[in-house]
C-alpha positions as CSV (number, residue, x, y, z in Angstrom):
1,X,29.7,-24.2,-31.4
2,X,28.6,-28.0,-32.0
3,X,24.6,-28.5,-31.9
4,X,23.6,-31.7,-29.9
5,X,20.4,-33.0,-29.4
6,X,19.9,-34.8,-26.1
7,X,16.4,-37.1,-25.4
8,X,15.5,-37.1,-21.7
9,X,14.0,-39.6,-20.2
10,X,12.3,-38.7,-16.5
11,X,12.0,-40.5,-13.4
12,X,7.6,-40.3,-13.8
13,X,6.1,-37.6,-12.3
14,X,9.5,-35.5,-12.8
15,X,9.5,-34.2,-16.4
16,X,8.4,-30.3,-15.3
17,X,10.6,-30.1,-12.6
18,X,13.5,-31.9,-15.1
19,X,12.5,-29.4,-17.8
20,X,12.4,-26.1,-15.0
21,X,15.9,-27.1,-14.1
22,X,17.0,-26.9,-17.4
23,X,15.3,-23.5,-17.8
24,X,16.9,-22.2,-15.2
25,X,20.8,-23.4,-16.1
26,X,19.8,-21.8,-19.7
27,X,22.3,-24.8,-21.1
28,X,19.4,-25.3,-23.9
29,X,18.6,-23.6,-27.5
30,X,15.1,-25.0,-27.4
31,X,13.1,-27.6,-25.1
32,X,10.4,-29.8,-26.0
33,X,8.2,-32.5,-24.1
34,X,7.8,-35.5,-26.5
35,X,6.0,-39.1,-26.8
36,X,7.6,-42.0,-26.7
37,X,10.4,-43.7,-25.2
38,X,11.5,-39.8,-24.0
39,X,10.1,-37.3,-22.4
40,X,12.2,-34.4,-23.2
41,X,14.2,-32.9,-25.9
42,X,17.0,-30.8,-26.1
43,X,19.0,-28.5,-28.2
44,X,21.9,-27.5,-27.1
45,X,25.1,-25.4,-28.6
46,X,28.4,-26.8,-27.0
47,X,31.4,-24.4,-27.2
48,X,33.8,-26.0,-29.1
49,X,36.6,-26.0,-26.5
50,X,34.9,-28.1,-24.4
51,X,34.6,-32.1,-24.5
52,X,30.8,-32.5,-25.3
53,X,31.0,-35.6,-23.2
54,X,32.2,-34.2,-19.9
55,X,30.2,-30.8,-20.5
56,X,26.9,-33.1,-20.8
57,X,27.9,-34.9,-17.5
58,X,28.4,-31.2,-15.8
59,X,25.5,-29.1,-17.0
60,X,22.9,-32.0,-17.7
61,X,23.0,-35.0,-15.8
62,X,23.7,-33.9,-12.6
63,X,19.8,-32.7,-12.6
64,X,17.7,-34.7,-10.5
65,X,15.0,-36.6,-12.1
66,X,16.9,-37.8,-15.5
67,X,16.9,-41.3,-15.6
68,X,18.2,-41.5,-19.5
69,X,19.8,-39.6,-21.9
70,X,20.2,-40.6,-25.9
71,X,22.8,-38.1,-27.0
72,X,23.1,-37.0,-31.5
73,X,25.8,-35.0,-32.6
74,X,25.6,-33.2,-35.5
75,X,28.1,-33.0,-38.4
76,X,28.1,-30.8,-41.1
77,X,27.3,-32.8,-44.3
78,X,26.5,-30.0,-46.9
């Protein structure tokens, strides 16, 4: 599995129906709101046979109410 972490920004006045749909697809390790520039954050586990890319489109984006994503994927360095 690959760990990602995914910022979400929301269309305002969207973020709990953003993070419910989420929820519901149980793509996610763990969900937080945030400050800032994002309103969301995610951990997810991506199976390794699948192109993170196209499995982010799928499973993620096609939620309505994202309006941004900032996607970090994680190596192992130790």
């Amino acid at each position: 599995m690959k760990c990602v972490f995914v910022q979400i920004r929301c269309k305002p006045g969207t973020g709990y129906d953003v993070a419910a749909q989420i929820v519901l697809r149980e793509i996610h390790s763990e969900l937080y709101s945030t400050s800032g520039e994002y309103d969301l954050l995610l951990k997810m586990y991506v199976p390794e046979t699948e192109d993170i890319g196209l499995y982010i489109n799928e499973n993620l984006l096609k939620i309505d109410g994202i309006e941004r994503t900032l996607t970090t994927l994680t190596f192992k360095a130790f």
